[in-house]
C-alpha positions in Angstrom: 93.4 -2.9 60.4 95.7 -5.6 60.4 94.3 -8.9 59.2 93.7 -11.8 62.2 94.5 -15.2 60.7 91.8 -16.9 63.1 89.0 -13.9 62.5 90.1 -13.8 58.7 89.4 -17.7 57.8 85.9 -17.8 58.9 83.7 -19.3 56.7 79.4 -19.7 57.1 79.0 -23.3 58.3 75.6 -23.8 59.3 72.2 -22.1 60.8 69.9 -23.6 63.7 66.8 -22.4 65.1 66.8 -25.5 67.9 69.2 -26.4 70.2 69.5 -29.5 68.9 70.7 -28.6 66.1 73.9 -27.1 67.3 76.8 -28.4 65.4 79.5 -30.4 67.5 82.3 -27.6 68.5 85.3 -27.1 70.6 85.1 -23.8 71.6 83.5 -20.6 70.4 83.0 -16.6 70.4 79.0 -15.8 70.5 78.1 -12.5 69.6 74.7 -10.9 71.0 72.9 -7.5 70.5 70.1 -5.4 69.9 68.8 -5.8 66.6 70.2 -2.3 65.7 73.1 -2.1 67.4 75.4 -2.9 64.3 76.1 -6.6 65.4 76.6 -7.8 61.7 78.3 -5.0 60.5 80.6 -5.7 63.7 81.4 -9.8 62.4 81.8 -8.4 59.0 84.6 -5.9 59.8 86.4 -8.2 62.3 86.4 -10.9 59.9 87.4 -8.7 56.9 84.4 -10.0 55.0 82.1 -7.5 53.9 79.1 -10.1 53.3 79.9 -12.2 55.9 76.9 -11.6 58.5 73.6 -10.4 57.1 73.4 -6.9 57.4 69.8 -5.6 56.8 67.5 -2.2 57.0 64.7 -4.3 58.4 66.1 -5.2 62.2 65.5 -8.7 63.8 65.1 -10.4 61.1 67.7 -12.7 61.6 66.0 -15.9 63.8 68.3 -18.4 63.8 71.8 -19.2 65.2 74.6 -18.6 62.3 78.2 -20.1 62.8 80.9 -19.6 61.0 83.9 -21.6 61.3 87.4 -20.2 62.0 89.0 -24.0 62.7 88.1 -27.6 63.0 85.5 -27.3 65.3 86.2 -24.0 66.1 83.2 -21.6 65.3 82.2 -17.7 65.9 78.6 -17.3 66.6 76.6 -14.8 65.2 72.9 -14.9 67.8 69.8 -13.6 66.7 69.4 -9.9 67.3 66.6 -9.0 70.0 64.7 -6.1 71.5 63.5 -4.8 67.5 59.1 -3.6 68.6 57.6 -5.2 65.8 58.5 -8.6 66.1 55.4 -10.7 67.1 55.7 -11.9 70.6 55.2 -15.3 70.1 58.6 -14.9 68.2 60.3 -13.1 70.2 59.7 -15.9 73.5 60.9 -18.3 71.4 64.2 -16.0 70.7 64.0 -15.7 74.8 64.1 -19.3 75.1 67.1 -19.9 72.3 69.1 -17.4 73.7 68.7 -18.5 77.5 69.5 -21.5 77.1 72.4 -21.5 74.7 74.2 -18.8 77.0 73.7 -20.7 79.9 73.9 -24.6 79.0 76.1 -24.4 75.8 79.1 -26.3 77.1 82.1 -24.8 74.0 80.7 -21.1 74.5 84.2 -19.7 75.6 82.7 -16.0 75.7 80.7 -13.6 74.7 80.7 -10.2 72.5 78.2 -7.9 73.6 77.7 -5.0 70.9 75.7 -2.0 72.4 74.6 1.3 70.4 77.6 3.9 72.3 74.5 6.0 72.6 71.8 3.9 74.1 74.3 1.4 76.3 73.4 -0.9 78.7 69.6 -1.1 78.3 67.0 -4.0 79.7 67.9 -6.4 77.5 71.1 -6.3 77.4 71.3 -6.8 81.3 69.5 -9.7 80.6 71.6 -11.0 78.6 74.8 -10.2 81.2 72.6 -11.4 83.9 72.1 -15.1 81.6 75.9 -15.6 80.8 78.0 -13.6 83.4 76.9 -16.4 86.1 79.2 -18.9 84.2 82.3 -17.0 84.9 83.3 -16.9 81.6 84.7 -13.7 79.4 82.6 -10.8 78.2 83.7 -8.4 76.2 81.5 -5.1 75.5 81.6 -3.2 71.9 80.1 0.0 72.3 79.4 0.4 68.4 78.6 3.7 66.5 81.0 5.4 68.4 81.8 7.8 65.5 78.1 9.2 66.2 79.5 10.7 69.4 81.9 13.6 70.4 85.2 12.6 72.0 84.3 14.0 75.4 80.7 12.0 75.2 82.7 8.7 73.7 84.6 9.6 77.2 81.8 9.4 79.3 79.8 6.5 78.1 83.2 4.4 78.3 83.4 5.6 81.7 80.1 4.8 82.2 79.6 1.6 81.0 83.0 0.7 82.5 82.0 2.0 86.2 78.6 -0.2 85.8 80.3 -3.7 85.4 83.4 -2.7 87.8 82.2 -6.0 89.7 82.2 -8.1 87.3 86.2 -9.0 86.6 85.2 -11.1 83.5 84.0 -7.9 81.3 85.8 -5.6 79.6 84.7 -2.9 77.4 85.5 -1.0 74.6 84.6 2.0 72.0 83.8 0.4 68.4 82.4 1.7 65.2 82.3 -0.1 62.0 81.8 2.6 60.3 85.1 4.7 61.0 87.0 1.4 62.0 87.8 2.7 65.8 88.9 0.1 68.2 88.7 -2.9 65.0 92.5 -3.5 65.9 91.8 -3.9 69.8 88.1 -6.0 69.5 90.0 -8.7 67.2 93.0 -9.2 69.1 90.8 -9.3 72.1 88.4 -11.9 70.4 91.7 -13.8 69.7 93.1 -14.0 72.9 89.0 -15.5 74.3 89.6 -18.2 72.3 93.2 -18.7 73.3 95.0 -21.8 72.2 92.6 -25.1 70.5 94.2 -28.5 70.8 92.7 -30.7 68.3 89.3 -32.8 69.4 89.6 -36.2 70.4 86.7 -38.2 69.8 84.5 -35.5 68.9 81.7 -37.6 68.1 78.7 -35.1 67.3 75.5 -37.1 69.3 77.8 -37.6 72.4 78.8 -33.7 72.1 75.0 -32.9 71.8 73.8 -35.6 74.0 76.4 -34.3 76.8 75.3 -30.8 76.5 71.2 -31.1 76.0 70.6 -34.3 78.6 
């Protein structure tokens, strides 16, 4: 794929596990998922750095909120993966909680990527997450990952699929995605791109009056 001099400059800045934390920001990309659903392996291939997110064979072990900066104050988010079984529950309401409230009060969240497994789209949890952020009226744009995993005429269907269940929703688009085979890299970057449109530079972007605006 072609290289995306935004996608291709990002760099890890910082991780949070409290709202409070969050770094001041101008605008930026967060991208949610099931813990399996190849979120990482996603950032890494968009941003043409293989060890860029951490990709691990133990899902949901990622807790906190990891950004990586593109530009000054410009960030893409990588959220803490949800739905893995054998996270203790007392964990996984305080994921609930992190990821609520940053999708719905975080005042520089431009949009959203939602990565969903091709072969398992669209379930519980990731409604809830739609059902958190799509209120905002802000973008969403759907990966359906590990596409390669499914014939052409099934890679048909779920797109039609998916496509026919968030018809009402003129903020979401979706797409086929695979890290793996590289299908649709070209289309989710330069779609990523165009979310975050065009930055003009902060003025007065003092960090406690960012924070203290967002989190009163």
């Amino acid at each position: 794929m072609t290289a995306k001099p935004v996608l291709n400059r990002a760099q890890f800045h910082t991780s949070v596990a409290r709202l409070r934390d969050l770094p001041a920001s101008q605008a930026e990309i967060a991208f949610a998922g099931r813990s399996n659903a190849g979120k990482s392996s996603a950032i890494n291939l968009l941003t043409r750095k293989n060890r860029l997110a951490y990709t691990s064979k133990t899902p949901g072990r990622t807790q906190l909120i990891n950004f990586f900066e593109l530009d000054a104050n410009v960030y893409l988010v990588d959220l803490p993966g949800y739905g893995y079984a054998k996270v203790p529950p007392e964990i996984k309401a305080q994921w609930e909680e992190l990821l609520s409230r940053y999708l719905q009060e975080r005042s520089a969240l431009v949009g959203m990527v939602l990565i969903m497994d091709a072969r398992h789209p669209l379930t519980p949890l990731d409604q809830r997450m739609l059902d958190w952020f799509l209120p905002r009226g802000k973008p969403v744009h759907i990966l359906l990952s590990k596409a390669d995993k499914l014939s052409g005429n099934e890679r048909a269907q779920t797109l039609r699929k998916v496509k026919q269940a968030v018809a009402e929703h003129a903020s979401v688009s979706v797409q086929l995605f695979s890290s793996l085979s590289r299908m649709g890299a070209e289309e989710a970057a330069e779609r990523i791109e165009s979310l975050l449109g065009p930055v003009e530079p902060a003025e007065g972007n003092d960090v406690a009056e960012v924070l203290a605006a967002q989190h009163p």
